[in-house]
Steps between C-alpha positions, in 0.01 A plus 500: 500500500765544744846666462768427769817684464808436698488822677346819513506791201726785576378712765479865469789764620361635805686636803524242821348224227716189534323167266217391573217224560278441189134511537220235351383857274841559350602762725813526752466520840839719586752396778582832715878540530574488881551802644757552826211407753340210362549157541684256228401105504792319430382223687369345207671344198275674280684529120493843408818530363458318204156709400718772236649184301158338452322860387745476214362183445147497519391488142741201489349361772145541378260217552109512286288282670151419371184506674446079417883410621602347768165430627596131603616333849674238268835619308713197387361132634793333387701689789522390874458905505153501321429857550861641362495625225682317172693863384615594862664177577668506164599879628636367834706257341607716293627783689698242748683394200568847391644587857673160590363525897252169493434197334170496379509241176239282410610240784370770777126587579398861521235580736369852434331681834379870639843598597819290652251572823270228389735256400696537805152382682449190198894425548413422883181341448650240238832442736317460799424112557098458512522217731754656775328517864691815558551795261819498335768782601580842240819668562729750375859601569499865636441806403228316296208677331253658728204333381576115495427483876151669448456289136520199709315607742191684393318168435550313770533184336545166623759398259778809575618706735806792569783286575747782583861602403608233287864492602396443876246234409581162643186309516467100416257616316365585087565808398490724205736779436433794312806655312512852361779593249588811479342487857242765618603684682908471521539415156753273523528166278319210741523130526344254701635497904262263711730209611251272689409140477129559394439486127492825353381645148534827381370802291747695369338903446668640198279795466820735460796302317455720187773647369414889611515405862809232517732351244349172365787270573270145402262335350288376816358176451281425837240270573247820604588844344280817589485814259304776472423756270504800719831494563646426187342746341304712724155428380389389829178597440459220251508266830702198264679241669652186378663225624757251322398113661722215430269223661157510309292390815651768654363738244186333499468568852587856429221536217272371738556736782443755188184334363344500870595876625424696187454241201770644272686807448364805331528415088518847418831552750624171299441692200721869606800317709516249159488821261770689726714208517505427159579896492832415665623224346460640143676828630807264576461300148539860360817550711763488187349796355527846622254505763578735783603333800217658697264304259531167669376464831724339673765801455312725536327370869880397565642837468221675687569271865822517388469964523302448814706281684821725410310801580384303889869391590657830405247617752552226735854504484517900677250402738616394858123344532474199265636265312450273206557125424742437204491256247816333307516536119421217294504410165132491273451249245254741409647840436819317452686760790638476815282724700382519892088442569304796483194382805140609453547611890736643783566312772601822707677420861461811763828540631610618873208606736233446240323184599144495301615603167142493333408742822775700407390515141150582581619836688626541162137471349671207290276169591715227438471085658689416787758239584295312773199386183821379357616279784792702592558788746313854473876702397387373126253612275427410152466814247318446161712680209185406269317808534472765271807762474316793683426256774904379536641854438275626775650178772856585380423882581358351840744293610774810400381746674492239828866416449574896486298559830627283710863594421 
C-alpha cells in the first residue's frame, strides 16, 4: 500500500533548516537557508511559496493507494481521453466552475497530459496540417516565454517551426499563435496580435489566470485552453496538465500525441491533483461558516504574492537601479474585489548604465533569466517570487544593499 500526502510532515526546528524535500524512506531532505555568499536560483518558477499552506493540509490531502490499483493502461474507454481518469475530470470541471476562469462543461473535451509542457507539444502536433509541404509557422508576441522557441524546436519536426515575434509576422503563410494570459514573463493580460493574410490558429496558455496571481475578470471560453497544476497550486511535482478542446478531432489528435510519447499520464498523479482539488473546492462550499480566511487557498496564496510584491516595490521604489512593470486594478468575479494582479514573476528593467541586467544580478549571486531568451533586449530580466521566503528575503537584502552602495 501506498500513502501520498499533499506535502511533506512538519520538519524539525533546527537552526539554518528552511522545508524540505521528502525522501522515498519517510525522511526530509533539509533545504539550507542561503547564507550571504551563496547563490539563489530564481531563474526557475519553482512553487515554493505555497509549501506552508499545503503542510496544514496534508492529512486532508491524503491519498491510500493499494498495491492492485491503478495497474491498467486503460482508464475510461468511453472518453476520447482514454487514459484520464473518470474522478479527475469530474475535479477539473469542477474547480473551473468554482473559480469562473474557463468553460469546461460537458460540451468541451479534457485532455489530461505530463504537464501544460506536453500538451503544448500535442496542441502543435494536432494544429499542424499533416499534408503541408512546408512546416507551419509558431509565434508569440514579445516578451514571450523562454521556452516556446526551444519547445518547438527540440524536435525538429517537419510539421512546425519558430515563427518569430508574432506582432512582426507578416508571412502569406499558416500560422499558429500561442497566447499566454497572465503572460510569462510581463504578466500582462494578452490577446491575439498577428495581422497577416495566412490562416492562423491559436493556443491560448492559461497556466496563471488564477485568482492569486491576477483578478479573474471572465469566464474564457477558447477553442484550445492550457492549464497546469503546478501553477495553480504549486504541486509541480505532480507533472498534471490539462487542456480544455472545443473541436474533438483536435483532441483526438492531442490524445494521440499522448498515447504515442508516453501512453498516458501517471494514474497515481490523477489520483493526488483529483484529491487536492476536490480539497479546494469543498474548502470554498464551507465558506459561509467560520472558516479562517487563511483556510482557503486561494486567499491565502493571494495574500502571500500580494506581501511579496509590496515588500519588492517598496524596495524598488528607493532604488535608482530598477524598476517594475505595473498592472491596472480590475475587478474579480471571483473574490468579488477590485484588486491589481499579483504576477508569479518580476519583470525587472536595469535602469541608466546597466545594460545586462541578469549579468548585473549574477554579481549579486542572484541567478535570474535574461531579457534576450525572452525576445527583448538584455536591460530586462525576469525574477521568480515563487521561491521559498528565506530564498526572497535573502534577494530583497541583495538587491538593498546594491541600491545603498552605489549611492
Amino acid at each position: 500500500m501506498v500513502v501520498l500526502k499533499a506535502a511533506s510532515p512538519p520538519v524539525p526546528s533546527v537552526n539554518k533548516i528552511n522545508n524540505g524535500f521528502p525522501c522515498s524512506n519517510g525522511t526530509i531532505k533539509p533545504l539550507i537557508t542561503p547564507s550571504p555568499s551563496s547563490f539563489i536560483n530564481l531563474d526557475q518558477g519553482d512553487p515554493e511559496v505555497f509549501r506552508s499552506y499545503w503542510r496544514k493540509k496534508s492529512e486532508e490531502c491524503t491519498v491510500v493507494i493499494n498495491g492492485e490499483d491503478l495497474m491498467s493502461y486503460l482508464s475510461d474507454t468511453s472518453n476520447v481521453c482514454w487514459f484520464m481518469l473518470p474522478e479527475l475530470r469530474e475535479a477539473i470541471q469542477r474547480l473551473h466552475r468554482v473559480v469562473g476562469n474557463a468553460s469546461a462543461g460537458i460540451d468541451k473535451h479534457i485532455v489530461v497530459g505530463t504537464g501544460s509542457t506536453q500538451l503544448f507539444q500535442a496542441a502543435l502536433f494536432a494544429l499542424s496540417p499533416s499534408d503541408s509541404p512546408i512546416p507551419i509557422n509558431v509565434v508569440a508576441a514579445s516578451p514571450y516565454y523562454s521556452e516556446y522557441k526551444d519547445e518547438v524546436e527540440i524536435l525538429r519536426s517537419g510539421l512546425y517551426r519558430w515563427g518569430g515575434d508574432a506582432r512582426e509576422y507578416d508571412k502569406n503563410e499558416a500560422y499558429i499563435e500561442v497566447v499566454t494570459a497572465p503572460n510569462n514573463p510581463c504578466g500582462s493580460i494578452r490577446r491575439a496580435v498577428a495581422n497577416c493574410e495566412g490562416e492562423g490558429k491559436v493556443i491560448h496558455d492559461l497556466a496563471y489566470y488564477w485568482p492569486q496571481y491576477t483578478p479573474v475578470t471572465q469566464q474564457y471560453d477558447h477553442d484550445l485552453m492550457l492549464f497546469t497544476f503546478s501553477k495553480c497550486t504549486g504541486h509541480a511535482g505532480s507533472r498534471i496538465g490539462w487542456a480544455i478542446v472545443k473541436d474533438i478531432e483536435v483532441a483526438r489528435k492531442m490524445t494521440r500525441f499522448i498515447h504515442m510519447s508516453s501512453i498516458g499520464v501517471s494514474k497515481e498523479s490523477q489520483t493526488r491533483v483529483a484529491k487536492i482539488i476536490g480539497v479546494i473546492c469543498d474548502s470554498y462550499q464551507e465558506i459561509g461558516s467560520s472558516l479562517d480566511p487563511d483556510e482557503l487557498f486561494f486567499e491565502y496564496s493571494r495574500r502571500k504574492l500580494r506581501e511579496r510584491w509590496e515588500k519588492l516595490r517598496a524596495v524598488v521604489d528607493k532604488s535608482n537601479l530598477f524598476s517594475l512593470a505595473k498592472y491596472p486594478k480590475a475587478y474579480c468575479t471571483f473574490t468579488n474585489h477590485t484588486s491589481e494582479s499579483y504576477p508569479a514573476f518580476a519583470w525587472m528593467k536595469c535602469k541608466g548604465s546597466i545594460e545586462d541586467c541578469e549579468s548585473y544580478l549574477r554579481n549579486l549571486k542572484v541567478l535570474v533569466r535574461g531579457g534576450k531568451r525572452f525576445g527583448v533586449d538584455q536591460k530586462y530580466a525576469r525574477v521568480s517570487l515563487l521561491s521559498s521566503d528565506d530564498v526572497f528575503n535573502e534577494f530583497l537584502t541583495r538587491i538593498s544593499n546594491a541600491t545603498r552602495n552605489r549611492e
